[in-house]
Residue, then its C-alpha position, 0 to 999 in steps of 0.5 A: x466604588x461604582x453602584x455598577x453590578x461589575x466592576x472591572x478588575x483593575x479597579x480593585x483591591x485585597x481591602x475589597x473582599x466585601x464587594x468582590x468576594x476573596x478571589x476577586x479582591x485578591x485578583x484585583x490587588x495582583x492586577x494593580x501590583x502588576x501581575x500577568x493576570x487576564x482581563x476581566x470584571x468582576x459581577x458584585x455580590x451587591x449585584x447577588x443581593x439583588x437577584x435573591x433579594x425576593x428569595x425567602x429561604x435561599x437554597x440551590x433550587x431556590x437561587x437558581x429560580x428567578x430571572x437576573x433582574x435587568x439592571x444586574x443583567x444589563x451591568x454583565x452584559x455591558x462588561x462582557x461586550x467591554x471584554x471584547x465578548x468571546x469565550x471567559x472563565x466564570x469562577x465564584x467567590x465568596x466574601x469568606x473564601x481564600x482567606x487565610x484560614x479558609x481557602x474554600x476550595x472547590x466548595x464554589x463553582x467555576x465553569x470554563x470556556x462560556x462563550x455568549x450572552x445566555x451561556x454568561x447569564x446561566x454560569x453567573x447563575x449556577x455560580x451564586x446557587x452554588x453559595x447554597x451546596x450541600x458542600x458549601x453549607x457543611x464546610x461553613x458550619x465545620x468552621x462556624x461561619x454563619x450562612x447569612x453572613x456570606x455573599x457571593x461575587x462571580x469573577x468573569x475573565x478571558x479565557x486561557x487556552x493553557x498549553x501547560x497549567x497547575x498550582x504553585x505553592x510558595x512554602x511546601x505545604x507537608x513540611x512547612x519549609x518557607x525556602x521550598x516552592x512546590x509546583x504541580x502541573x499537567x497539559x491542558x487547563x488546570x482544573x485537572x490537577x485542582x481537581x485530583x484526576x491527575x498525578x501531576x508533574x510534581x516539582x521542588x525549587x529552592x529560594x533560588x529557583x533551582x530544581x531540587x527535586x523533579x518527579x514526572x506525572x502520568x497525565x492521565x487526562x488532559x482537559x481542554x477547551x471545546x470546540x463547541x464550548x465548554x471543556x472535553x476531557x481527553x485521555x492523556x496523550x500530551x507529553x509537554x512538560x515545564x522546561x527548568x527554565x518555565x519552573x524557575x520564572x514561575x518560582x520567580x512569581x511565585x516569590x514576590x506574590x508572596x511578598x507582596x501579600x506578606x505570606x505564603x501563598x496557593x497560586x494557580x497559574x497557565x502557561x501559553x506559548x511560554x508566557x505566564x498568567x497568573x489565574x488565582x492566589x490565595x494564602x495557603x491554608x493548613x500550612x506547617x509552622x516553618x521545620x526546625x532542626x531537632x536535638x536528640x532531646x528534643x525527638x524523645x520528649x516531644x511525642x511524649x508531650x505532644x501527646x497531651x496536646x490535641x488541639x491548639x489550646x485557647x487562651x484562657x486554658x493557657x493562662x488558667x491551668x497551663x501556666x499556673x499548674x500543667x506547666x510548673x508540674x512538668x517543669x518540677x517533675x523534670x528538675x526533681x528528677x533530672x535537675x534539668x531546667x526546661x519552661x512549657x511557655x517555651x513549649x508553646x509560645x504564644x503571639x497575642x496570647x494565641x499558641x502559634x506553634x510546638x517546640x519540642x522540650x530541650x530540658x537543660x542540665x543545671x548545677x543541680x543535675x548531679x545532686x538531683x541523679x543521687x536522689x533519684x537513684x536513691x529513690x529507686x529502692x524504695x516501695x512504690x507502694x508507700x504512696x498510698x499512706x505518704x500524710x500528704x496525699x490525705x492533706x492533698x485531697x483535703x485541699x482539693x475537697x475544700x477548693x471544689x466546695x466553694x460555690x463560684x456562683x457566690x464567689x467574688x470577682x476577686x475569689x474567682x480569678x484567684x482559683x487558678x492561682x490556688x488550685x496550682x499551689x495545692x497541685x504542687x503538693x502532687x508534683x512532690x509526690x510524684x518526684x518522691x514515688x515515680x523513680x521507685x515505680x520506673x526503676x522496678x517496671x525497668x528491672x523486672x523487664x530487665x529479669x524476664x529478658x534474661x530468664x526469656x520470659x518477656x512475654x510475661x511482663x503484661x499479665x504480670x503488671x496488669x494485676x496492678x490495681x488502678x484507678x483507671x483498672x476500677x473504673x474501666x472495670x466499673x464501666x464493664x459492671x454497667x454494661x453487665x447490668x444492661x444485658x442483665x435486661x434482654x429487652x434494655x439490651x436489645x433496645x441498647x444496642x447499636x446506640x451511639x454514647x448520646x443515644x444510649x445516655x438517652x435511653x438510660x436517662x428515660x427508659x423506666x427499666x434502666x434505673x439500676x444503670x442510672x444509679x450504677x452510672x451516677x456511683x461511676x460518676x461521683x467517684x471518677x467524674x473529674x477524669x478529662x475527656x480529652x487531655x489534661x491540658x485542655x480544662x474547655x472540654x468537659x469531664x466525663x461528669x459533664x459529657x457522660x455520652x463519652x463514657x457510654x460510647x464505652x459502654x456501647x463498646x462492651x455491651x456485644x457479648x463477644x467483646x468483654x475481654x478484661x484480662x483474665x484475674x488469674x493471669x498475674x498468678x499463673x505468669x508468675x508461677x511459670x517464672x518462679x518455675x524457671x530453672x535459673x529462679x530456683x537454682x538461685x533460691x530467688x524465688x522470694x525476691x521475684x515476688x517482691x519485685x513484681x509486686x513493686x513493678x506491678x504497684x508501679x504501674x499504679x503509681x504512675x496511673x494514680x497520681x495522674x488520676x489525683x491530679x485532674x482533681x482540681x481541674x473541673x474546679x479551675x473549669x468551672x471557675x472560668x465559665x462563671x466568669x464567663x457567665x458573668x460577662x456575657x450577662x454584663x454585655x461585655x462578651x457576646x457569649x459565656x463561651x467567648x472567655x475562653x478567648x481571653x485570659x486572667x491577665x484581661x481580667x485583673x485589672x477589671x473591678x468586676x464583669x461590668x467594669x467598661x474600661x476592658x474592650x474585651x469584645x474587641x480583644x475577643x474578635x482580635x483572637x477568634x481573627x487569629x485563631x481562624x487563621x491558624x485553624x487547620x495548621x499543625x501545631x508542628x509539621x508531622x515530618x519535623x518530629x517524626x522524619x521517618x514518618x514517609x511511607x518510603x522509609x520502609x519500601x512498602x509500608x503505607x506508614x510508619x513510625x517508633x515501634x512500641x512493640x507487641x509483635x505483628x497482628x493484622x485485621x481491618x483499619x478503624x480510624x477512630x478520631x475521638x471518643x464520639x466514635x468509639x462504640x464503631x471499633x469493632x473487635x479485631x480491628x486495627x484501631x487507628x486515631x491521634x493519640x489517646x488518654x486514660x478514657x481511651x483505654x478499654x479500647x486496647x482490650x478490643x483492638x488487634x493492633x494500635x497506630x497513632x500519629x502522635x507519641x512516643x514509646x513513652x506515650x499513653x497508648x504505647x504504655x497501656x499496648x505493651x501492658x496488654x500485649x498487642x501490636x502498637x506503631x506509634x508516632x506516624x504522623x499521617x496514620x489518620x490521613x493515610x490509612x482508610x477504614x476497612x483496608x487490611x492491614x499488617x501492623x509490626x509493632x516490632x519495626x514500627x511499619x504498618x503494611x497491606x495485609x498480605x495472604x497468610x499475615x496473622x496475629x502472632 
């Protein structure tokens, strides 16, 4: 490679990100492939190098000051006058942009229709300033990317006066369907419909180029060369359209970038007197796993456990509680209860030890299935309550209490890598019980709805099962008890107030008048500090022992006097009298079987919540387990950070004598993954309309999403989106709470919510679950609702028909 400032295009290659940033290099490969793709050189980021080389904090202004220095001005000027002069497109790029699992787009400049010497200069300027945006900075740091590890290159290239010009992508970017080329497109150049001013010409072709779907746009600008230089925008008055025949050669295109570069690709393109110029191509980011066709199994099950998966699980999470306990527990559960046969390892399958996708569980009935039905069915008699005092519950928290005292800084090498392994054995114990006691816990929930829909006394069903006393009731009671103790101290409360959890854990851990609440918080913690923060796959995030700010933007939530509404301890008592009055109750002189019912039904409800609650316990032991192995390498230098072994598994760690064992390369397996894992970052793990097909605002005519219903009637109010627990104390009472999905740390939440919509989930997920116990409003299963629904829009959410829509004149909660 030349010591050259600028290297023409054709010179390069995809192996030359380095020197010519990603779209560059991905220009270069194109050109050498043969691809229509305009003349041009690109200025290197050697070249940057140079000109901010005596810049000692680079920032916008900072880049933008100096001179180009002579040799690099003198290379871009040579190169232009090589090109013929003229008017060029001037477009960053970044060594770590178009990548696979970082398109960057937009985060660079681009400036279009330069024409001269001094306006060259000042673009190429403006465009290695632009490294250093707000924007760019924030992007980077969102997805860990060091500021001193990126450069900057400037592709310079003859302009081209689009007649017709948009994007191509070569799989459909909702969907996930590799068959599918989708291709926007609008008059004048392409940075109309890049930049969102447009609703563009929207087109789907097949993998034979044929029309599937055309819808037309409204070109409402249209952006041009001027003739003074640069680009005007002008209202849209061009009714040009691609022909079938352009949409099928530039599918045609479109197909071999994308083998040639072995994967789906976002590609810009222009359309000039009917010949095309291929102008960018970058591999599509935050692209679906291909679509699959479902079972009816696998539609019921699959919000249920995908529910549990928020993120993509790393590695070790996978080999240190996944396989050896989460799964198994799923699996017995549903062959102790089914005799149906299904593996979590088929759930998430792993390439290199990394999760590629979801596949919803298709449980298989086996021989058992028969034998399996009879005793389940011979369980549903039984008192759920009987749970409590079962011998192997006391043996079972025995075992944990003794697996939690070993001291893993004093454990052996060997000891460590074993506590998985043990902390599964032990959880079987549970997965016992819970076959043993939840077909009791359901069957008496199902039969005591099944009585109140006869008698016409549904709405009894909440107030009759929240009496149930949880561990999850005690400790959201418990949280309530800390908000009390601060507004129990006018002066605390008001500084209190407002506070964020991190802030407000702050203020409890210094200010010298919140000693009641430390010691109220430390008592909450003792007692439920192993419950997860996120879900109970995912043993990296911490518990609420180690992130107690999550707990206090709990707090935060209740400290407004105007919020505490912890359902009413009269309630059970009152909605049972009024369904013993009924007439058909006391005709039959049932009144004694009701009772019993309910009280089953309702110790269901702890059944179900408890041994939940039982079964994180050995969690932050397996947790804990993995950072000090962690710990261990990174002090023996064979990682590079404690945090790093998350990225590895058991399996990398038992041929090992000890952390400072050489014959591991575990910084290379690391860096292989942290690779992988970058890649697939901003991909679903499954393609929203693959589990939820009916998720597409147009299924209902009106609804800005939809889902499964999961009841509670219809409540409007105003949308809050809330992503996870650092953004709980913005809900505010009234609102509709809008988020991902939710696990028991969500649940006072519920008390303060007009309505729920969650994208993911099912009517037998968490948050459809604790909604219906509290009787509002909840659309689960939308897919998009995070995406599509904006804090502070009105809404109408119809629990009932599974749609939520803008609020209309007269909609309330009913």
């Amino acid at each position: 490679m030349t010591d050259s400032p600028c290297i023409p295009l054709s010179d390069l290659t995809a192996a030359d990100l380095a020197v010519a940033g990603g779209k560059g290099a991905n220009l270069g490969e194109l050109v050498r492939a043969g691809f229509a793709v305009p003349d041009g050189f690109v200025v290197t980021t050697d070249a940057y190098r140079k000109a901010v080389a005596a810049v000692a904090d680079p920032s916008l202004d900072a880049v933008l000051g100096p001179e180009v220095p002579d040799a690099v001005r003198d290379g871009i000027l040579a190169s232009y006058s090589a090109l013929g002069g003229g008017r060029v497109a001037v477009r960053s790029s970044a060594t770590a942009e178009d990548l696979p699992g970082a398109a960057f787009a937009g985060q660079q400049d681009t400036f279009l229709g330069i024409e001269g010497e001094a306006q060259l200069l000042d673009a190429v300027r403006k465009c290695w300033a632009s490294l250093w945006t707000e924007r760019a900075i924030a992007y980077r740091a969102r997805l860990g990317i060091d500021d001193a590890s990126v450069a900057i290159a400037v592709v310079v290239q003859r302009m081209v006066p689009a007649d017709l010009a948009g994007v191509m992508f070569t799989a459909d970017p909702v969907t996930g369907a590799r068959d599918r080329i989708v291709i926007d497109s609008n008059p004048g150049l392409g940075e109309a419909v890049v930049a969102g001013l447009v609703t563009p010409d929207h087109a789907v072709l097949g993998s034979d180029g044929t029309v599937l779907e055309r819808r037309a746009g409204r070109a409402e600008t249209v952006i041009r060369e001027s003739e003074a230089g640069g680009t005007e925008t002008v209202e849209g008055a061009d009714a040009a359209r691609l022909t079938d025949a352009q949409l099928a050669r530039l599918a045609g295109q479109g197909r071999r970038i994308a083998a040639h570069f072995g994967r789906p690709q976002d590609i810009e393109w222009a359309v000039v007197d009917d010949r095309i110029s291929i102008l960018q191509a970058r591999p599509m980011t935050a692209l679906p796993p291909a679509p699959r066709k479902l079972t009816r199994r696998q539609r019921i099950t699959g919000p249920v456990i995908l529910e549990l998966v928020p993120r993509r699980p790393d590695p070790m999470e996978m080999s240190a509680w996944v396989d050896p306990n989460v799964g198994p527990h799923v699996e017995g559960l549903v062959g102790g209860i089914a005799g149906a046969r299904f593996s979590l390892k088929d759930v998430l399958p792993v390439k290199d030890a990394v999760v590629q996708e979801f596949i919803p569980p298709n449980p298989e009935p086996t021989p058992r299935v028969p034998k399996r039905l009879l005793r389940t069915i011979g369980r549903l008699g039984r008192d759920p309550r009987a749970w409590a005092t079962d011998p192997r519950l006391a043996q079972y928290q025995a075992d944990v209490a003794a697996l939690a005292a070993i001291d893993v800084e004093k454990a052996s090498w060997s000891e460590l890598l074993g506590i998985p392994e043990r902390a599964g054995r032990i959880d079987d114990v549970m997965t016992d019980l819970r076959v043993e006691y939840l077909p009791a816990a359901g069957g008496a929930m199902v039969r005591l709805r099944m009585l109140l829909t006869l008698l016409g006394r549904k709405d009894r069903f909440s107030a009759l099962i929240l009496d149930a006393q949880t561990q999850t009731q005690a400790a959201n009671t418990a949280l309530a008890g800390i908000a009390d103790l601060i507004r129990e101290d006018p002066d605390l409360a008001a500084r209190a107030r407002g506070l964020d959890g991190a802030a407000l854990a702050d203020l409890i851990a210094t200010d010298p008048a919140a000693g009641p609440v430390r010691e109220a918080l430390e008592d909450f913690l003792d007692r439920y500090g192993h419950r997860e923060t996120a879900s109970v796959l995912l043993p990296k995030d911490p518990t609420w022992a180690e992130a107690p700010e999550t707990l206090l933007s709990l707090v935060a939530v209740l400290l407004d006097d105007d919020v505490d509404r912890r359902p009413d301890p009269d309630a059970a008592s009152s909605a049972l009298d009024a369904v013993l009055r009924h007439p058909l109750i006391r005709r039959t002189h049932s009144e004694d079987r009701v009772r019993r019912l309910v009280h089953k039904a309702s110790a269901g409800v702890t059944v179900r919540e408890d041994t939940h609650f039982e079964l994180t316990r050995t969690m932050p032991v397996v947790r804990t387990a993995v950072l000090e192995l962690g710990r261990r390498l990174a002090d023996a230098g064979a990682i590079a950070d404690p945090e790093d072994i998350w990225l590895l598994t058991l399996e990398d760690l038992r041929g090992l004598a000890g952390p400072d064992d050489p014959r591991g390369d575990l910084a290379a397996i690391v860096e292989r993954r942290r690779s992988a894992f970058a890649e697939l970052a901003a991909s679903p793990l499954i393609a929203p309309t693959t589990l939820y097909p009916k998720m597409a605002a147009a299924s209902v005519e009106g609804a800005l999403a939809s889902g499964v219903g999961g009841g509670g009637g219809r409540a409007s109010g105003p949308v809050r989106v809330v992503n996870g627990p650092d953004e709980f104390a913005t809900l505010q009472a009234g609102e509709v709470l809008v988020c991902p999905a939710t696990n028991p740390s969500w649940t006072p939440l519920f008390a303060r919510a007009a309505a729920v919509v969650v994208d993911n989930g099912g009517l037998a997920s968490h948050a459809a679950i604790v909604a219906r116990e509290y009787g509002i409003a909840a659309v689960m299963g939308t897919g998009n609702g995070t995406g599509v629904l904006e804090t502070g829009t009105r809404v109408t959410v119809d629990g009932d028909l599974g749609v939520v829509f803008a609020e209309a004149d007269g909609d309330s909660r009913h």
